[in-house]
C-alpha positions in Angstrom: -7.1 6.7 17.2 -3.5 8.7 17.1 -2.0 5.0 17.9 -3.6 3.9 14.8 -2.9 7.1 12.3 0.6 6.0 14.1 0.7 2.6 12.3 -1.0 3.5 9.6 1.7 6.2 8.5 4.8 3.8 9.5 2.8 0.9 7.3 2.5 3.0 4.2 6.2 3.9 4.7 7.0 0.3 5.2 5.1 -0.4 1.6 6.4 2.4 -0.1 10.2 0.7 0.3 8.4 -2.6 -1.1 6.3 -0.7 -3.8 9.5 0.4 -5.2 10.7 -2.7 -6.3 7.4 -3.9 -7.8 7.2 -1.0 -9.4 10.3 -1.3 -11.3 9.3 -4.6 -12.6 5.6 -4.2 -13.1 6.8 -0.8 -15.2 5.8 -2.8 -18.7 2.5 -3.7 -17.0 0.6 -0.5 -15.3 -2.8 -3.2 -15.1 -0.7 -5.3 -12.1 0.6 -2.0 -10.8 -2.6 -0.6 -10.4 -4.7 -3.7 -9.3 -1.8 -4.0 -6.1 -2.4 -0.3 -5.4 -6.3 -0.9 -5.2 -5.4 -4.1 -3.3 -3.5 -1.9 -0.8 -6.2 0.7 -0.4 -8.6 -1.9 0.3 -7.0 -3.7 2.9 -5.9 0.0 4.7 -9.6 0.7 4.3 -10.2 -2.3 5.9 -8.0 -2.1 8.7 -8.9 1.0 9.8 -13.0 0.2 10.1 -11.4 -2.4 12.6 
């Protein structure tokens, strides 16, 4: 479980450098932004059952 919370944590620090970026261009569009971010939860959600 700690392993996990281990890669979890370094995965959404990982994403946050790559959020960044997509941020900054999907700024005009907050409907992309905020489909990705749901996107994201999902798949950590996922993940983390497994």
């Amino acid at each position: 479980i700690i392993r996990s919370l281990i890669y979890i944590i370094l995965g959404i620090r990982l994403n946050i450098v790559y959020i960044i970026p997509i941020f900054a261009r999907y700024i005009t569009n907050p409907i992309k932004v905020y489909f990705y971010i749901l996107k994201k939860v999902f798949i950590y959600s996922k993940s983390i059952r497994d």
